[in-house]
C-alpha atoms as one frame of an Amber mdcrd trajectory, in Angstrom:
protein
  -8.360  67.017 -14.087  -4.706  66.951 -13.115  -5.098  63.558 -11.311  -7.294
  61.856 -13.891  -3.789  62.762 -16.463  -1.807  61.559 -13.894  -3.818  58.459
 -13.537  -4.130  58.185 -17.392  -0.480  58.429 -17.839   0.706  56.054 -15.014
  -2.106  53.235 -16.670  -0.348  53.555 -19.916   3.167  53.462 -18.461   2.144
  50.543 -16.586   0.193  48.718 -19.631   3.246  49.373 -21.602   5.519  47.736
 -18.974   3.703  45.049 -18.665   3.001  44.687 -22.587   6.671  44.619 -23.124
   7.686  42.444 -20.637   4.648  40.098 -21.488   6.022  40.123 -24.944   9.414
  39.411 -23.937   8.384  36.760 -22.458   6.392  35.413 -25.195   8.781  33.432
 -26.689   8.685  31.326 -23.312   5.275  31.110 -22.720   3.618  30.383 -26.192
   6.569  28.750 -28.077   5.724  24.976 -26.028   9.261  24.888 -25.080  10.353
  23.715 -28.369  14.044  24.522 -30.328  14.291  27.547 -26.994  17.965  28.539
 -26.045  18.773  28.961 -22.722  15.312  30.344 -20.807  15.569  34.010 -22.507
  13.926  33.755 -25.500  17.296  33.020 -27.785  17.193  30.425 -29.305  14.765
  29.536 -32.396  11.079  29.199 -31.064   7.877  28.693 -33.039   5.089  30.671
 -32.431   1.660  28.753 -31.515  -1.334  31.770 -32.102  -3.794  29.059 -30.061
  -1.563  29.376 -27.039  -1.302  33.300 -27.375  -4.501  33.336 -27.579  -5.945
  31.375 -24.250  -3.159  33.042 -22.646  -4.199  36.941 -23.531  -7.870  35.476
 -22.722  -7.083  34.421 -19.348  -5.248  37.565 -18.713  -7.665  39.824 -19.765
 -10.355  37.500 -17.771  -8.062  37.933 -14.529  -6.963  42.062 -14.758 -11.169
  42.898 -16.280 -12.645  40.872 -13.499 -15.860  43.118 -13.474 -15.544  43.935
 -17.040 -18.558  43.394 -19.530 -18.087  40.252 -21.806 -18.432  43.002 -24.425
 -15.296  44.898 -23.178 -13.298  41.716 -22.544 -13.817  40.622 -25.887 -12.635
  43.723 -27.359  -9.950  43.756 -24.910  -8.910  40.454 -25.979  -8.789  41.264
 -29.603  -6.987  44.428 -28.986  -4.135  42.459 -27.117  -4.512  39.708 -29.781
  -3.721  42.263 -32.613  -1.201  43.683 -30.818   0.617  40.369 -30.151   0.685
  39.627 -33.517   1.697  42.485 -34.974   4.890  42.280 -32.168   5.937  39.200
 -33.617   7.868  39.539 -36.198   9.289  42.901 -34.656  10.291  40.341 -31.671
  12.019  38.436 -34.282  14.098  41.155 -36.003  15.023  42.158 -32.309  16.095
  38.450 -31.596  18.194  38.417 -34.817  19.714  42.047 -34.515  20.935  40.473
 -31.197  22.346  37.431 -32.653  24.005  39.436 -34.939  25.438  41.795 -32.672
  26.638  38.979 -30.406  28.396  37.096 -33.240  30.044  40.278 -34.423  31.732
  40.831 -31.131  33.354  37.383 -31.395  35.506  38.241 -34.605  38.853  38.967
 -34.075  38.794  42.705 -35.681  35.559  44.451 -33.994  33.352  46.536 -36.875
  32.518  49.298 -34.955  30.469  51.090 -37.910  28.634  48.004 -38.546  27.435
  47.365 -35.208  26.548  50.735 -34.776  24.202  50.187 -37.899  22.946  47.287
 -36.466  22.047  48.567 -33.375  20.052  51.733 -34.996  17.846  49.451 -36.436
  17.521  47.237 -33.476  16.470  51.140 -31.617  14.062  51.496 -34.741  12.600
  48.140 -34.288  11.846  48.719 -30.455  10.324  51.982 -30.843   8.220  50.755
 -33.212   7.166  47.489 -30.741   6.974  50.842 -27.976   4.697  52.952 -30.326
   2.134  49.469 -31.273   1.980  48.961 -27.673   1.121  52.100 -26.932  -1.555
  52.254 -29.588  -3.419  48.868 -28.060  -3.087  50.584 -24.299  -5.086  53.623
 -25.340  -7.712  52.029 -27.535  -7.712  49.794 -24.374  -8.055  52.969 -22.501
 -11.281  54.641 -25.149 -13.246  50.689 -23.843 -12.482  50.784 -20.278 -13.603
  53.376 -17.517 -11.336  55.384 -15.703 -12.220  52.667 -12.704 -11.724  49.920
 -14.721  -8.501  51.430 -15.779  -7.264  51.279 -12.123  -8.131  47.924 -11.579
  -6.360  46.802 -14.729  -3.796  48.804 -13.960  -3.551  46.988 -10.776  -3.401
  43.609 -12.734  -0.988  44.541 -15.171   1.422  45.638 -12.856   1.071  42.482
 -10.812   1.773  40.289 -13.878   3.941  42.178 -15.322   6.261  41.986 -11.650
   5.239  38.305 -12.051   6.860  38.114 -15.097   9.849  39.962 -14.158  10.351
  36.972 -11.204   9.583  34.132 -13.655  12.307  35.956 -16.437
């Protein structure tokens, strides 16, 4: 029992890992290169949901190898819901940033206000951590506890891919 929490714990720390970094990253890999910054996601970008969504299908299709189609559909839509609803968190996150980094270039520094800002940049990310977490355990309630390791397995890999590429 105590390894099967241990595993369960360490395949949603990893699945959250990866799901953040993946969605980090998103800006890169779906936006088609167009209006980017600099290579880390500032910048304007425009979201293309086709893109996300052959991407999050060949994903799931390369961690659920020996998955049913059944379970890597619902895997898919899981990840697909849960990219979507990161969006426009992603955004606020991207602005809160801009905001903070043009605030810092003023002559007379606001402490108070970028203080505020930053609170709701902590409330935007912990409510990107807590959707994230959702879509890793209903992952978790489709998958079984082998499956879970292998995925596991995959996630970590891209996610340490991603890290590289980023």
């Amino acid at each position: 029992m105590k390894d099967l929490l241990k595993l369960r714990r360490r395949w949603i720390a990893i699945a959250f890992a990866a799901a953040t970094v993946a969605g980090a990253s998103a800006t890169t890999a779906f936006a088609g290169g167009e209006g980017m910054g600099h290579g880390h996601g500032h910048g304007k970008w425009q979201f293309d949901p086709a893109k996300a969504d052959k991407h999050i299908s060949m994903m799931v299709a390369h961690v659920l190898e020996n998955g049913t189609p059944e379970q890597k559909a619902r895997l898919a839509e899981i990840a697909q819901s849960c990219f979507k609803d990161i969006q426009p968190l992603q955004q606020q996150m991207g602005e809160g940033h801009a905001q903070i980094s043009k605030m810092l270039l003023v002559p007379t520094i606001d402490r108070a206000s970028l203080d505020v800002v930053r609170t709701r940049n902590m409330q935007t990310m912990d409510q990107m951590s807590r959707r994230v977490l959702q879509a890793a355990m209903d992952a978790a309630d489709i998958l079984t506890v082998e499956q879970r390791e292998m995925f596991n397995h995959g996630l970590h890999m891209m996610a340490m891919s991603h890290m590289r590429n980023h």
